[in-house]
MIROBA-29583 format. One record per residue: residue in three letters; chain; residue number from 1; x, y, z of N, C-alpha, C in turn. Coordinates in steps of 0.1 Angstrom, whole numbers, plus 2048, in hexadecimal, padded with zeros to 3 digits. Example, Ala and Ser with C-alpha at 12.3 -4.5 7.8 and 13.67 -1.06 7.14 Angstrom:
{ALA A 1 {884 7C7 84E} {87B 7D3 84E} {884 7DF 84E}}
{SER A 2 {880 7EA 847} {889 7F5 847} {881 800 84F}}
# end
This chain:
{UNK A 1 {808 7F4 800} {800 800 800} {809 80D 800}}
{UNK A 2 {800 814 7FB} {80A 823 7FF} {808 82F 808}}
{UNK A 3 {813 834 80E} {811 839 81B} {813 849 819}}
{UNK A 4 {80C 853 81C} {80E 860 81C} {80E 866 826}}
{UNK A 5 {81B 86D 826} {824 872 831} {81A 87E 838}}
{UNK A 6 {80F 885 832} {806 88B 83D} {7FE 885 846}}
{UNK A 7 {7FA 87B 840} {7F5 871 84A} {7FD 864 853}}
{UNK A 8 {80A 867 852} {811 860 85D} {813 86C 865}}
{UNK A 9 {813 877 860} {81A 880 869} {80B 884 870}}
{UNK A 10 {7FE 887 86D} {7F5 884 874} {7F4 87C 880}}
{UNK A 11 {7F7 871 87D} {7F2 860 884} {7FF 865 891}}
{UNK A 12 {80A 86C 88B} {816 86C 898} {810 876 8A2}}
{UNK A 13 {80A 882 89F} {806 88C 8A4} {7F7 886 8AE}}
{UNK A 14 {7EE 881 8A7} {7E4 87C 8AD} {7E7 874 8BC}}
{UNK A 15 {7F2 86C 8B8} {7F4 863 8C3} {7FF 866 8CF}}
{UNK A 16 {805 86F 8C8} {80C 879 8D7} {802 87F 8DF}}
{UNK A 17 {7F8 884 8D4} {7F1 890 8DF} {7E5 885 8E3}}
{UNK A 18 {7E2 879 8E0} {7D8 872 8E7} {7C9 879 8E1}}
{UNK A 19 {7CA 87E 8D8} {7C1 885 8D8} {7BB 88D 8C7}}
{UNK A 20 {7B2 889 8BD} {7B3 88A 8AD} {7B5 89B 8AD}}
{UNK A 21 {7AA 8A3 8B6} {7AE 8B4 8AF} {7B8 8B7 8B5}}
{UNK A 22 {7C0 8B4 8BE} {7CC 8BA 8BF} {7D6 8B4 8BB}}
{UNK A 23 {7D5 8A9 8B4} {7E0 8A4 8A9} {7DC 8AE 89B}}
{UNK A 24 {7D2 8AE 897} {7CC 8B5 88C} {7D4 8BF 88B}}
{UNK A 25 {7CF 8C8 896} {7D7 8D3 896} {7E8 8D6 897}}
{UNK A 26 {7F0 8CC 89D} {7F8 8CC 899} {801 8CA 88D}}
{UNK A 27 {7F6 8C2 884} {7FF 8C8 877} {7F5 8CC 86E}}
{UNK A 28 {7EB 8D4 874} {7E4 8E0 870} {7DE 8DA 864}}
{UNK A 29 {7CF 8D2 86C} {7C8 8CD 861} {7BC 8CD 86B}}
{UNK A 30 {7B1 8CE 863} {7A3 8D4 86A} {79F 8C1 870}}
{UNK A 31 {79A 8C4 87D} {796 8B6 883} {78D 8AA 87A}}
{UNK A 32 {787 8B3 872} {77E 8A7 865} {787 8A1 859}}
{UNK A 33 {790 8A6 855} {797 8A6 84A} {7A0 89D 852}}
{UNK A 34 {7A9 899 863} {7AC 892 867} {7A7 885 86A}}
{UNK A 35 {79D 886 86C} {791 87D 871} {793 875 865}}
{UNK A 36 {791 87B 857} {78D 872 84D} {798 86E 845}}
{UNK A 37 {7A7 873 847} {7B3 86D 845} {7B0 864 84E}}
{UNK A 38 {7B6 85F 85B} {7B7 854 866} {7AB 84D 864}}
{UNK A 39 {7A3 84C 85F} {79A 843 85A} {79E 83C 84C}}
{UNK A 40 {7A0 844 841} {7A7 83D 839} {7B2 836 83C}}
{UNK A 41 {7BC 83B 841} {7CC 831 847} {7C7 823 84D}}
{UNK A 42 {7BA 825 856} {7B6 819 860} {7B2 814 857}}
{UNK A 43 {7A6 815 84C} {7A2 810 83F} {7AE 804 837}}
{UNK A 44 {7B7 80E 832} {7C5 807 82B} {7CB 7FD 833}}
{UNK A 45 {7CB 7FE 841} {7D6 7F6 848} {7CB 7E9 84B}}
{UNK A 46 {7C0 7EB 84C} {7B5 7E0 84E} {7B7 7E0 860}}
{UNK A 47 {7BA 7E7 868} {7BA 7E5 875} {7B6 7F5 87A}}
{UNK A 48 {7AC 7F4 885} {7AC 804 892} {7BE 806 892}}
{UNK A 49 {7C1 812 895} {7CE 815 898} {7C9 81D 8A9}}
{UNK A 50 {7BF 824 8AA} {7B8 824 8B8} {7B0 81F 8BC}}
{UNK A 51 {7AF 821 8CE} {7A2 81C 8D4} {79F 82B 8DE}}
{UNK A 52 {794 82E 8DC} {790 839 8E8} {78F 833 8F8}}
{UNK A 53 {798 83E 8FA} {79A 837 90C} {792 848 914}}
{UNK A 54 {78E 83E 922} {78A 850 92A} {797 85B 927}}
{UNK A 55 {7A1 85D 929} {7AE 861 926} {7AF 867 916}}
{UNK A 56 {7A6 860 910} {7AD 864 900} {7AB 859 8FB}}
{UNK A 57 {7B6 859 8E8} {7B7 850 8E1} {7C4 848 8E4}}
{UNK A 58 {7C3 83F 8E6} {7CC 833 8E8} {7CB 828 8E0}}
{UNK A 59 {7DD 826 8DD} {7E2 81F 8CD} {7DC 815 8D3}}
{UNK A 60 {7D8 80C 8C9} {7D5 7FC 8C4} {7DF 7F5 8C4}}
{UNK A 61 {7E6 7E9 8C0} {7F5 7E6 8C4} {7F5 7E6 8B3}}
{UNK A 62 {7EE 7E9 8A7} {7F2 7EE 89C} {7F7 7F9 89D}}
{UNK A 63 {7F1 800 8A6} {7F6 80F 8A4} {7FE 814 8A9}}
{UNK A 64 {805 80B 8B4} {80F 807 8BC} {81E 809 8B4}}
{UNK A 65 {81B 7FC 8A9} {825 7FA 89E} {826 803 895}}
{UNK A 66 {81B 809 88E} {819 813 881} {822 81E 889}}
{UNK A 67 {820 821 897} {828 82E 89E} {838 82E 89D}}
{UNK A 68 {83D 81F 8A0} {84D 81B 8A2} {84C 81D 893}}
{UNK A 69 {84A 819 888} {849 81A 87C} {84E 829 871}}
{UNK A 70 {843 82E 875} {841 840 872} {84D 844 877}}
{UNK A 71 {84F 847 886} {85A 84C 88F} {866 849 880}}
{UNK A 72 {869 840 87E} {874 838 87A} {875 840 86E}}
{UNK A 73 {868 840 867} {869 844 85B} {86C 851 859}}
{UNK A 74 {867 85A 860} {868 869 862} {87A 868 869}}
{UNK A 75 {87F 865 874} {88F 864 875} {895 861 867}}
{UNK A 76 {892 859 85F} {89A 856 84F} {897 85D 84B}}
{UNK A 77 {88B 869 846} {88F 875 83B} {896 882 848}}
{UNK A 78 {893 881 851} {89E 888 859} {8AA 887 856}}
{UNK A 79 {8B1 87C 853} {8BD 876 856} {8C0 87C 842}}
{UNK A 80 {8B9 87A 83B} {8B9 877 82D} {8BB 88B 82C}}
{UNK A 81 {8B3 88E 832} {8B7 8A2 82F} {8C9 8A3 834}}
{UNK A 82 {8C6 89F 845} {8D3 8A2 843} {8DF 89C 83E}}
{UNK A 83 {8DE 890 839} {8E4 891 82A} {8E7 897 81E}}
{UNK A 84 {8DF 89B 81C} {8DA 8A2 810} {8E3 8B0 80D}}
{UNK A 85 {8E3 8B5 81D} {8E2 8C6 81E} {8F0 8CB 81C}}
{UNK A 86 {8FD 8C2 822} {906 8C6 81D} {904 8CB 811}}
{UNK A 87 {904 8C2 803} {901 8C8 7F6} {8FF 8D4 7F2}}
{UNK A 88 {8F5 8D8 7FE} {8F0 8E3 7F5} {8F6 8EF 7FF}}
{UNK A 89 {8FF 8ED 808} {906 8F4 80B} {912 8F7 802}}
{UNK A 90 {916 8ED 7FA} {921 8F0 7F2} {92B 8E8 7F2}}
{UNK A 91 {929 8D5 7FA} {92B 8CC 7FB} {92A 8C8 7EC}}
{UNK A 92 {935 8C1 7E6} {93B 8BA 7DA} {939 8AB 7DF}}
{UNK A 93 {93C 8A7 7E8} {940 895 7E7} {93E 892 7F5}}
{UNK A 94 {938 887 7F7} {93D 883 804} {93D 870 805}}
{UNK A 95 {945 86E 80C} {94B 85F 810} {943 858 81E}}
{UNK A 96 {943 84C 81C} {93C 846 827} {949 83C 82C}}
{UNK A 97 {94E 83D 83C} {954 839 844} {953 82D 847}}
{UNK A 98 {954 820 84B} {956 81C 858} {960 817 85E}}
{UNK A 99 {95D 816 86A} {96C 818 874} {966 811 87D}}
{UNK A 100 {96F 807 884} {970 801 892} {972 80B 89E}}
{UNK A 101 {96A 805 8A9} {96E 80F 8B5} {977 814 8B6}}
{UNK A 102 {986 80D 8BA} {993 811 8B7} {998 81A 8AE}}
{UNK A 103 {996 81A 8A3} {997 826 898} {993 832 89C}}
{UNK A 104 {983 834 89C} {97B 83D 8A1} {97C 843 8AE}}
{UNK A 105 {985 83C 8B2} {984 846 8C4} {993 84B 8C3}}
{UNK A 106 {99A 846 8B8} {9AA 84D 8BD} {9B1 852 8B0}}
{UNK A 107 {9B1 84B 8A8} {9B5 84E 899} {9AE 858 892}}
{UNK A 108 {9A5 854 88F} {99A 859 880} {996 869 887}}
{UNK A 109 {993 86C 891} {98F 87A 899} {99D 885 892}}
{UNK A 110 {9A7 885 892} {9AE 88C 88F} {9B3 88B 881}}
{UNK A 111 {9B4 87F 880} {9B5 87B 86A} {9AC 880 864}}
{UNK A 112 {9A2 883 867} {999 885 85B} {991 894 85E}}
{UNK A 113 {995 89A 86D} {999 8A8 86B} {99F 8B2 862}}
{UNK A 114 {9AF 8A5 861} {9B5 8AE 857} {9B1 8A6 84B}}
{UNK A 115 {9AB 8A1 846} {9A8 89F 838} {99D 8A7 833}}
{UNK A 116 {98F 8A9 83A} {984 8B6 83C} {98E 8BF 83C}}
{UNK A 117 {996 8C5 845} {999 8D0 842} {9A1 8D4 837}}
{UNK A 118 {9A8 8CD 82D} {9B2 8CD 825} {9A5 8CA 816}}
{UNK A 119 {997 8C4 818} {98F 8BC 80C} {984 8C8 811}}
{UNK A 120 {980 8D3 814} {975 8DB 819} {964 8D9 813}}
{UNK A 121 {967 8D1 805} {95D 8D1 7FC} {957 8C2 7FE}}
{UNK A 122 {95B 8BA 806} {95B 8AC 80F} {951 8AB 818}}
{UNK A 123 {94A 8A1 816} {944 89F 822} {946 891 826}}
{UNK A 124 {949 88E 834} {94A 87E 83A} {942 879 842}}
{UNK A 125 {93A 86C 840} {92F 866 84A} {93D 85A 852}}
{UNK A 126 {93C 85F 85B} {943 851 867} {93C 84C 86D}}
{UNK A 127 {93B 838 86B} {932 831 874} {93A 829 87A}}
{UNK A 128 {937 827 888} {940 81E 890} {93B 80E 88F}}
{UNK A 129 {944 805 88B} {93C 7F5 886} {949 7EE 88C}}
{UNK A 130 {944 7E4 88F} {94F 7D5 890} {953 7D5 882}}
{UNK A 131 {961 7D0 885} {96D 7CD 877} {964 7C4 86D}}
{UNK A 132 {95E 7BC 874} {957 7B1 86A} {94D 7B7 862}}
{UNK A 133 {945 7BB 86C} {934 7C5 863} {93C 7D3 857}}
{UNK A 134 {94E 7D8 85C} {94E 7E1 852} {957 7D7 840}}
{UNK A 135 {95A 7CA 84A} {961 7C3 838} {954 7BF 830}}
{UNK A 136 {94C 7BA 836} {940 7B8 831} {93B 7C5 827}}
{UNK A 137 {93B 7CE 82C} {934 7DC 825} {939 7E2 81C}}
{UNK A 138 {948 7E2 81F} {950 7E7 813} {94F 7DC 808}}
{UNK A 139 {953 7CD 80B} {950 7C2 7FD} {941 7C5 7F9}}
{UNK A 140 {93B 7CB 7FF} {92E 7CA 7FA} {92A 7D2 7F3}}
{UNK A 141 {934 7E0 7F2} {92D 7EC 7EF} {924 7F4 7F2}}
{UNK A 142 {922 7EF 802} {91C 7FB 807} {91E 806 80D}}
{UNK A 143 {92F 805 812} {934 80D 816} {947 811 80F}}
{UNK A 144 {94A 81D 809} {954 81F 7FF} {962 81A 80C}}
{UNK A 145 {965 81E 817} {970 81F 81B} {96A 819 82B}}
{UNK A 146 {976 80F 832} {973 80A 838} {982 80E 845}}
{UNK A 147 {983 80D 852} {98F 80A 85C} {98A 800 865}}
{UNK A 148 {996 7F9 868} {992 7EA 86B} {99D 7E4 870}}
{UNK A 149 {99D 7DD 878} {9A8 7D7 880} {9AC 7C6 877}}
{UNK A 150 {9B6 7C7 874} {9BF 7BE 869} {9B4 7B0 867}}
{UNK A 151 {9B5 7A9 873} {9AF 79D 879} {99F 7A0 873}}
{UNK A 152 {996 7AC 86F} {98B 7AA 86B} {989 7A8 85E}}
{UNK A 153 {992 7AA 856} {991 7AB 847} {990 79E 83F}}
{UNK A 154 {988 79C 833} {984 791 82E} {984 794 822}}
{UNK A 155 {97E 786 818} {982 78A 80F} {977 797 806}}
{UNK A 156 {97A 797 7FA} {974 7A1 7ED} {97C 7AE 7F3}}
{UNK A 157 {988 7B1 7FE} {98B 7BD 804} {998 7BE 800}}
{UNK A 158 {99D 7CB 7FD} {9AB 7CE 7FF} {9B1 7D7 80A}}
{UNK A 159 {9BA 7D6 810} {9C0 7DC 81B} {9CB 7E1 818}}
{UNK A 160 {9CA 7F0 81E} {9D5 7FA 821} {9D8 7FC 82E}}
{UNK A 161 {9E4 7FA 834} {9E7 7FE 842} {9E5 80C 845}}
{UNK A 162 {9E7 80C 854} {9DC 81B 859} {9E5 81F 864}}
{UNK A 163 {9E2 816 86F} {9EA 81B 877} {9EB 80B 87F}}
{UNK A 164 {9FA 80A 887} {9FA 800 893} {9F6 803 8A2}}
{UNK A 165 {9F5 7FC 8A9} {9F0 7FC 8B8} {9EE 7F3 8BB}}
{UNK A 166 {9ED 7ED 8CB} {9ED 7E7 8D4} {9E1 7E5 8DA}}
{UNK A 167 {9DA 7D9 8E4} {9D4 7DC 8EA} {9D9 7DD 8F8}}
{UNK A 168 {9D9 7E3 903} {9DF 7E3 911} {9D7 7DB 91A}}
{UNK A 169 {9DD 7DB 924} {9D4 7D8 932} {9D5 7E8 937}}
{UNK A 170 {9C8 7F1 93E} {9CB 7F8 948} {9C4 7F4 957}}
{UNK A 171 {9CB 7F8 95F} {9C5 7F5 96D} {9CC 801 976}}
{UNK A 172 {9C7 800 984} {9C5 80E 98B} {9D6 80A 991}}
{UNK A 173 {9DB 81E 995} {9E8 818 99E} {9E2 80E 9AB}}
{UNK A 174 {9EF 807 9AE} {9EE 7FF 9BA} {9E5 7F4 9B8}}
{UNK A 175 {9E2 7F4 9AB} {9D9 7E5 9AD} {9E7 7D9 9AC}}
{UNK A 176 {9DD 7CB 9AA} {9E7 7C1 9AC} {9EC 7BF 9A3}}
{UNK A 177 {9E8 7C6 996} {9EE 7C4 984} {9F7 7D1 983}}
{UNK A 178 {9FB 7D7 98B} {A00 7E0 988} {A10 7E1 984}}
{UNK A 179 {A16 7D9 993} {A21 7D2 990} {A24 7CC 983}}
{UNK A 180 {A1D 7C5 97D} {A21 7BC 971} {A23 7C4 967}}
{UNK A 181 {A2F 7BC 960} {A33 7C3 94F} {A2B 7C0 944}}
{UNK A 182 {A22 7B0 944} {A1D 7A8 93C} {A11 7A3 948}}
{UNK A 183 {A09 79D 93D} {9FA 797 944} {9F5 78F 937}}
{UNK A 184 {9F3 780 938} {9E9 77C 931} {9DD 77D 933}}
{UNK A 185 {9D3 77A 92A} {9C3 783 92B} {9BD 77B 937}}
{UNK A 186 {9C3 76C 932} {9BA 763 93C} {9C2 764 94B}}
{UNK A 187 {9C6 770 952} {9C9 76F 95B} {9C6 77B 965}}
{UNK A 188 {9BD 785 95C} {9B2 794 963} {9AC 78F 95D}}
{UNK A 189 {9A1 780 95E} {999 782 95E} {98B 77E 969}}
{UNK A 190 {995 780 976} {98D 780 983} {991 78F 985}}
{UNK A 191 {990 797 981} {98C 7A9 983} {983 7AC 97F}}
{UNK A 192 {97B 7B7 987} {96E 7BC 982} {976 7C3 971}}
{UNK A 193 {96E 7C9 968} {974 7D0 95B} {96B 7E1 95A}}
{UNK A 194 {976 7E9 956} {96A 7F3 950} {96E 7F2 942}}
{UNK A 195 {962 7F0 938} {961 7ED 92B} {956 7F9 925}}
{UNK A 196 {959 7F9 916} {956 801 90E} {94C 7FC 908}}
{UNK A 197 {940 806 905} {932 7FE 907} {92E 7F4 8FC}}
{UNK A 198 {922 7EC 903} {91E 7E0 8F8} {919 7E5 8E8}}
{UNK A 199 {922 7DB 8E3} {920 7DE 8D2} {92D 7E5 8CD}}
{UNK A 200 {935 7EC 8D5} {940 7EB 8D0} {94A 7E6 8C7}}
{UNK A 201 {94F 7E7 8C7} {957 7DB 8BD} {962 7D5 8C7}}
{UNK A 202 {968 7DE 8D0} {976 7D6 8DD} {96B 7D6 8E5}}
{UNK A 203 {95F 7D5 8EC} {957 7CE 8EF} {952 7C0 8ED}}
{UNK A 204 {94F 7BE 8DF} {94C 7AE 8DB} {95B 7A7 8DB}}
{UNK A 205 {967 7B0 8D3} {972 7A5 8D5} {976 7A3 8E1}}
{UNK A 206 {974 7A9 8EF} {978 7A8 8F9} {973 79C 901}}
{UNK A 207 {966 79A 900} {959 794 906} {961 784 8FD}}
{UNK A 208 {962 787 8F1} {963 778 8E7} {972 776 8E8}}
{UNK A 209 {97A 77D 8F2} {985 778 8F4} {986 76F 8FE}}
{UNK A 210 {97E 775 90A} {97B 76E 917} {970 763 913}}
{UNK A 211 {965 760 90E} {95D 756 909} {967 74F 902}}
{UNK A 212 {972 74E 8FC} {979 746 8F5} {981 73F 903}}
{UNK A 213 {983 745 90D} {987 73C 91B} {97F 736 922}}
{UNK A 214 {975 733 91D} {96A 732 927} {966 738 937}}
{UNK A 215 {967 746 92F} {96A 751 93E} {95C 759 939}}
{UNK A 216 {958 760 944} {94E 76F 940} {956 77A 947}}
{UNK A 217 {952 782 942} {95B 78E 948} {950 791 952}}
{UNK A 218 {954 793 95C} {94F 7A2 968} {951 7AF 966}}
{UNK A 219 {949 7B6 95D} {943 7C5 959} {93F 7C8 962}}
{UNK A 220 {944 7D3 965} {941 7DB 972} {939 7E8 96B}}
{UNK A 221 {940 7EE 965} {93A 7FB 959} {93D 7FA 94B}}
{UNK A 222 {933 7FC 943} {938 804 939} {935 80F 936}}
{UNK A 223 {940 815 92B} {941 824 926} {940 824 918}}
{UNK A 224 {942 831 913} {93C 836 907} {94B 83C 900}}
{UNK A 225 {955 83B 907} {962 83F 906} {96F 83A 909}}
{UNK A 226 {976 83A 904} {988 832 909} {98A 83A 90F}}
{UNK A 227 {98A 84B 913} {98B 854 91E} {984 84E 92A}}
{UNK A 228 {973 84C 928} {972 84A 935} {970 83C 93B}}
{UNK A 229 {97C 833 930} {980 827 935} {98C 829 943}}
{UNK A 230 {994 834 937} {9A2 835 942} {99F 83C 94F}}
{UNK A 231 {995 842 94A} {992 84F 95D} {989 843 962}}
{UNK A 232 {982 83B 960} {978 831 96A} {989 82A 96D}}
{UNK A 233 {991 821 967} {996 81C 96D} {9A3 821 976}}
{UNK A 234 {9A5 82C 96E} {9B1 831 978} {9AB 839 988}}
{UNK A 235 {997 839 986} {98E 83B 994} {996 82D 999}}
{UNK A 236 {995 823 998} {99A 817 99F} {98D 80F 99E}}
{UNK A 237 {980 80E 992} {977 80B 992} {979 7FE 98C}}
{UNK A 238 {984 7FA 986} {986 7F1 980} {992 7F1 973}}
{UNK A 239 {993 7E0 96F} {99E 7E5 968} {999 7E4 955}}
{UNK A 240 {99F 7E3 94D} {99C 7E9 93F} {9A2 7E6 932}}
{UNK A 241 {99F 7E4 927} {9A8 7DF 920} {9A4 7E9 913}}
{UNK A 242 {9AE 7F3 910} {9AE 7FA 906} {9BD 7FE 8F9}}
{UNK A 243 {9BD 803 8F1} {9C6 802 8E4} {9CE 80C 8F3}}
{UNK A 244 {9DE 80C 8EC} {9E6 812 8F2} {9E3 823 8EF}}
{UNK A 245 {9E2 825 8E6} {9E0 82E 8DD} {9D4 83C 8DF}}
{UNK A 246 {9C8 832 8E8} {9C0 83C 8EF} {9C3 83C 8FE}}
{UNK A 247 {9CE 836 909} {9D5 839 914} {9DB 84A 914}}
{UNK A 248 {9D1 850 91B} {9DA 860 91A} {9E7 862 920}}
{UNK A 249 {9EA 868 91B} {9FE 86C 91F} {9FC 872 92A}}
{UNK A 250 {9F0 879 930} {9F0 887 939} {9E2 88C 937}}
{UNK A 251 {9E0 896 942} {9D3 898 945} {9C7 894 950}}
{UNK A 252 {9CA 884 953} {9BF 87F 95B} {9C8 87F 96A}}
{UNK A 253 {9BC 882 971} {9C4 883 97F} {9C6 87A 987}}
{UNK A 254 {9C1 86D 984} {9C6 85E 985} {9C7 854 97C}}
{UNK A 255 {9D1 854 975} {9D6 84B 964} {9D7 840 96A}}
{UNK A 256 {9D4 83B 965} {9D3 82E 967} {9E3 824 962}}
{UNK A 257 {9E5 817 966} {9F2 815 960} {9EF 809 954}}
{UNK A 258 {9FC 80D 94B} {9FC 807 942} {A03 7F6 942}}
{UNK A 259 {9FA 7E8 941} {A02 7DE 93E} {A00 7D6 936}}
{UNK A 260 {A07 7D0 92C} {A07 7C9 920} {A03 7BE 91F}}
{UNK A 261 {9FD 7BB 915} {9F3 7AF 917} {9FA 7A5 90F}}
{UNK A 262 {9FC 79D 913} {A0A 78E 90B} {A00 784 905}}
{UNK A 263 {9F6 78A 8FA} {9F0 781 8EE} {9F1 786 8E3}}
{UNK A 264 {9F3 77D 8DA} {9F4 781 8CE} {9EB 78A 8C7}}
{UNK A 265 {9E3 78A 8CD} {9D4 794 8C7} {9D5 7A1 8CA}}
{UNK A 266 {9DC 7A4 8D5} {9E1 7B0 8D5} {9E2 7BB 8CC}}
{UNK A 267 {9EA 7B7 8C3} {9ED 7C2 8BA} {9E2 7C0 8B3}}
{UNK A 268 {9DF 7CF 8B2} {9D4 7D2 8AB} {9D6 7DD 89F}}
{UNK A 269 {9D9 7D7 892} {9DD 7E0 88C} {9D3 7E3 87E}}
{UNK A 270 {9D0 7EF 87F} {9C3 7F5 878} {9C8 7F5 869}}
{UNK A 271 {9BD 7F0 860} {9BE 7F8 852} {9B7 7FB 849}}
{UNK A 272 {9BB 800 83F} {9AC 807 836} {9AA 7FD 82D}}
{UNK A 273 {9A2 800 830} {995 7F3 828} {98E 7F5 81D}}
{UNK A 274 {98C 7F5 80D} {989 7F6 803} {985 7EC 7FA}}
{UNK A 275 {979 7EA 7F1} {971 7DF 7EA} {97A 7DE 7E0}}
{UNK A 276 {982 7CB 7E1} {98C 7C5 7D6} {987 7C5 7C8}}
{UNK A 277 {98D 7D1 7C1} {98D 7D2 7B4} {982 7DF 7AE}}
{UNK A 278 {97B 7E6 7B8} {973 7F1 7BA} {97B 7FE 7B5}}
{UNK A 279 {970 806 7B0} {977 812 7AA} {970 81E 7B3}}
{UNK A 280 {97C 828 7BB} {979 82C 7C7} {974 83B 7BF}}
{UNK A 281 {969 842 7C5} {966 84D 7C0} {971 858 7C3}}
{UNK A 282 {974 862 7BB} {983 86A 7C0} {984 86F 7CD}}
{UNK A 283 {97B 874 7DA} {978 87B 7E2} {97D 86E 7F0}}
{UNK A 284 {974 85D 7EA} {97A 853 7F1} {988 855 7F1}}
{UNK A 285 {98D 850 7E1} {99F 84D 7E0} {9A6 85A 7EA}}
{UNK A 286 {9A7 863 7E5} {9A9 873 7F1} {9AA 86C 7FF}}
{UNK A 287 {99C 86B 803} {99D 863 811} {9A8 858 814}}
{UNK A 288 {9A4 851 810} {9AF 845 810} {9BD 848 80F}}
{UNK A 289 {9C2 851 806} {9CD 855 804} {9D1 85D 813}}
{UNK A 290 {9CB 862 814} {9D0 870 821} {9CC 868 833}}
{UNK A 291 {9C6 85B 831} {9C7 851 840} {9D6 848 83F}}
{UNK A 292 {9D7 848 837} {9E3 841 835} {9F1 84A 831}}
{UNK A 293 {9EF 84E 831} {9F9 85C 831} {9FA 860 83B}}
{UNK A 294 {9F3 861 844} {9F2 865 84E} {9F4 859 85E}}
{UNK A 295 {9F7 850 857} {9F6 844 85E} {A08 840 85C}}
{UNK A 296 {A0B 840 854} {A19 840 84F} {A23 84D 851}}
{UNK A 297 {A1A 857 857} {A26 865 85B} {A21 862 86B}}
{UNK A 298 {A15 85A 870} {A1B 859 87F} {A21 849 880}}
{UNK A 299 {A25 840 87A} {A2C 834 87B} {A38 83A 87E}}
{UNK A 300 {A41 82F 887} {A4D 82F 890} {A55 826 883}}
# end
């Protein structure tokens, strides 16, 4: 069937306000002319979308759905303008990202500053994905340019190196790991953890590192940040496992200390990720060129 966007935006209005004329009126349509849209829609859908309660109108569990629905639909041409708008500000090109946690929280925030600021007529969408969901997207062509930790890449992909790094142990001064130079995984893992929240990407590998011992972690917190991984744990709230790379040098008023984790998985070394045999639009190639350039003037 086909759906017209005054009459969802009706049906959204009606059901906030509980009530048909003051939905009406909110997108300024006379209470009969509402009346006999929402009658049609209920018509088309073959189900009431209300029921009259003493209170008002109250959704049917169709109208329940039709509401998560609309909402949804109205967020996508939201999302679709501001897409759009660069353009017509004077936007030429823009590239679609994805990047692993690790990328996104320490690398890519300053790379691609200076790439915007050096490309002005650029525009860049960055989505944060596990390495796997972004090899998948670039072979697929859904997404032009990918960052990705070596270990996620598969085939139809080609890889350019990006940057290296490590993953660490952090824990608070004076804990009992503090002393140590080295730590295997399976041996913190009777410590509570503060971890980086679920859906992450060093979240699931973390969790599927310990499930691979037949261990579960004890999550105490999670956060939204590798900062406020290292200030929860250098609080003494627990200990942490993050890239060396987002450990600050300075600043936090209890740093937490750095110890090295003696598994091979460790190294975590990022790279750019591109569809094998794919012809990159010039604004992508640019990109690509200037993460890796940039990844090769901070290599040691």
């Amino acid at each position: 069937m086909r759906y017209d966007l005054v009459d969802l935006r009706l049906f959204i209005a009606i059901a906030e306000e509980h009530n048909l004329t003051r939905g009406a009126a909110r997108v300024h349509l006379a209470p009969s002319s509402a009346s006999h849209r929402l009658r049609q829609l209920e018509d088309a859908l073959g189900a009431p979308l209300f029921g009259r309660q003493a209170r008002g109108l109250e959704l049917t569990r169709a109208g329940e759905a039709l509401l998560r629905s609309a909402r949804q639909v109205f967020a996508r041409i939201e999302q679709m303008h501001a897409d759009l708008l660069p353009y017509a500000a004077g936007i030429q090109g823009h590239v679609s990202l994805w990047a692993n946690t690790h990328a996104t929280h320490t690398f890519l925030p300053d790379d691609l500053a200076g790439f915007l600021k050096a490309h002005p007529q650029v525009s860049v969408s960055l989505e944060e994905r596990t390495s796997t969901e972004i090899a998948l997207a670039v072979a697929s062509g859904e997404v032009e340019v990918g960052v990705l930790a070596e270990a996620g890449a598969g085939a139809g992909v080609d890889m350019t190196p990006y940057r290296q790094d490590r993953l660490v142990l952090i824990v608070p001064m004076g804990h009992a790991l503090a002393l140590r130079e080295r730590v295997r995984f399976a041996d913190v893992l009777d410590y509570a953890f503060v971890m980086l929240h679920a859906g992450s990407a060093i979240h699931t590998f973390t969790m599927n590192a310990a499930a691979e011992l037949g261990r579960h972690l004890d999550v105490r917190i999670q956060v939204r940040s590798f900062e406020a991984v290292c200030r929860m744990v250098g609080a003494g709230v627990g200990i942490g496992m993050v890239p060396r790379s987002a450990v600050p040098g300075a600043g936090l008023r209890e740093p937490p200390v750095v110890v090295e984790m003696d598994e091979p998985w460790a190294q975590r070394d990022l790279q750019i990720c591109v569809r094998k045999g794919g012809v990159l639009s010039g604004f992508a190639a640019a990109l690509v060129d200037s993460l890796h350039r940039s990844g090769s003037a901070a290599s040691p």
